[in-house]
N, C-alpha and C positions, 0 to 999 in steps of 0.2 A: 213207452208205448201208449197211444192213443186211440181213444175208438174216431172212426170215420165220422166226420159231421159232414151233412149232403141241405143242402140251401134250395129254392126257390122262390126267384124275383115274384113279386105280387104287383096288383096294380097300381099300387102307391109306392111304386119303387123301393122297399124295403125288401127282409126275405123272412122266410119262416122256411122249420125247419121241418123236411121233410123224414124224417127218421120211423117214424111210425108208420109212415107207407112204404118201407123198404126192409124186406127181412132177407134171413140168408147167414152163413157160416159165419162169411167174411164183414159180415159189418157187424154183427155181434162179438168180435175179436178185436182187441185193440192189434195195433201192427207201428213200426217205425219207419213211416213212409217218408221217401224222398223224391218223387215225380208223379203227376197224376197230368195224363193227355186228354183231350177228347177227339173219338175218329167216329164213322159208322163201321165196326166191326164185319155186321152181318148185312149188311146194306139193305134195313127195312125204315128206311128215314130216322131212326132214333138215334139220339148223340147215346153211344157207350163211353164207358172210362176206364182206364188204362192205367196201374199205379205200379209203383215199383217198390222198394223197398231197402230195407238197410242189409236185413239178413235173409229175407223172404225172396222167390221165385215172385215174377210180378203177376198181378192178380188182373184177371178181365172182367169187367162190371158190364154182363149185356142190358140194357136199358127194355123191359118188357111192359112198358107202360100200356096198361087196357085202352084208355082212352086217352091218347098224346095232342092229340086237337091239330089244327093242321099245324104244318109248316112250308118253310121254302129255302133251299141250299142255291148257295151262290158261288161258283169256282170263273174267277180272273183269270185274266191273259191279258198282259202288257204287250205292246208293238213299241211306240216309243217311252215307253217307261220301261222300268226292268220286267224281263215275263214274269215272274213271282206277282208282279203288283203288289208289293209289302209298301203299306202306308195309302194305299188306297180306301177311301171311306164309304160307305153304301148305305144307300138309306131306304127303306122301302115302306111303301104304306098300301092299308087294304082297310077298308069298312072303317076306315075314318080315322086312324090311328099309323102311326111312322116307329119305326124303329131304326139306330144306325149303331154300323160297326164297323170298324178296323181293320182292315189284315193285317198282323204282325208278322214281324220274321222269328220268334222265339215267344215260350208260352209259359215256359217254368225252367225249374232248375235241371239242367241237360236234357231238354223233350221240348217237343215242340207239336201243336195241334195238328190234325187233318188240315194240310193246307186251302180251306174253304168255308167259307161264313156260312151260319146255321142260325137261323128266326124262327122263333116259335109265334104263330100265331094267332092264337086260341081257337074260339069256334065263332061263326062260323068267319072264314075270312075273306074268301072269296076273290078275284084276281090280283094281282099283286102289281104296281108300279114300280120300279126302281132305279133311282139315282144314282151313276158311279162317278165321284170324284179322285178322278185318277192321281196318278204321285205328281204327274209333271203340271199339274194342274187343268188337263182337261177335264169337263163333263160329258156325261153320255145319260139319255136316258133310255129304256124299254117299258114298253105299258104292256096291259093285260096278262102279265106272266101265271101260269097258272101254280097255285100250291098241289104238295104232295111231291114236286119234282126237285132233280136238282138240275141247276142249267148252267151251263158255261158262254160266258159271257166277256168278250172280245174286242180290246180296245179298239173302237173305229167302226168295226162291224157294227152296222144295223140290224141284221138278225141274230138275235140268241137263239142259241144249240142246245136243244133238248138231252139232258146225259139220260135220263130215265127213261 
């Protein structure tokens, strides 16, 4: 049994360790974990975590961050690639700065994330562009996307759909 260690990216691409800003039963507990997801639970924009365990009931980590800064959720749809879009790349930028990520088809050992990309991006950020380099290898782009939302986002389609 180990205690939970909980990371976040800085802006020199390293992490530091957020331990001292997160209290609670369970993370003062060591535990012998075997799966940890990320989904939105409670669907207030914040990634929760989701852990399982060897001999333990699995534990839910609701994320009650005071000040989360914004964000912007990204959920695919393939037409001619597979609908999952697994292996589709997204790259988004706001106030002078890009982010990219991945959709995978599998996230850990037996578990797999909320099927949908999640960007944190700080304050202030302000509208969002975004690049989808699809699996078959088309691109698509969408400008002005606003944060705060999540949007679904539709190979081919020129307008993105508001999910929020």
């Amino acid at each position: 049994a180990q205690p939970m260690q909980v990371f976040r990216r800085n802006r020199s691409d390293t992490f530091d360790s957020i331990a001292e800003a997160m209290n609670g039963e369970y993370l003062s507990t060591p535990h012998v974990g075997r799966a940890l997801w990320t989904l939105d639970a409670n669907r207030d924009g914040l990634t929760d975590v989701a852990v399982t365990h060897q001999t333990e009931p699995v534990a839910l980590l609701v994320n009650r961050s005071a000040d989360p800064g914004q964000w912007l959720e990204i959920k695919l749809a393939g037409r001619s690639c597979s609908r999952d879009a697994v292996g589709a790349i997204v790259q988004v930028t706001a106030a002078g700065r890009t982010w990219t990520a991945i959709l995978t088809a599998g996230d850990g050992y037996l578990c797999s994330n909320e099927r949908l990309l999640r960007f944190g991006l700080g304050r202030p950020a302000g509208d969002c562009d975004v690049t989808i380099l699809w699996p078959d290898g088309s691109r698509q782009n969408h400008s002005r996307l606003k944060p705060q939302t999540q949007w679904l986002l539709v190979q081919g389609d020129e307008a993105p759909f508001r999910l929020q």
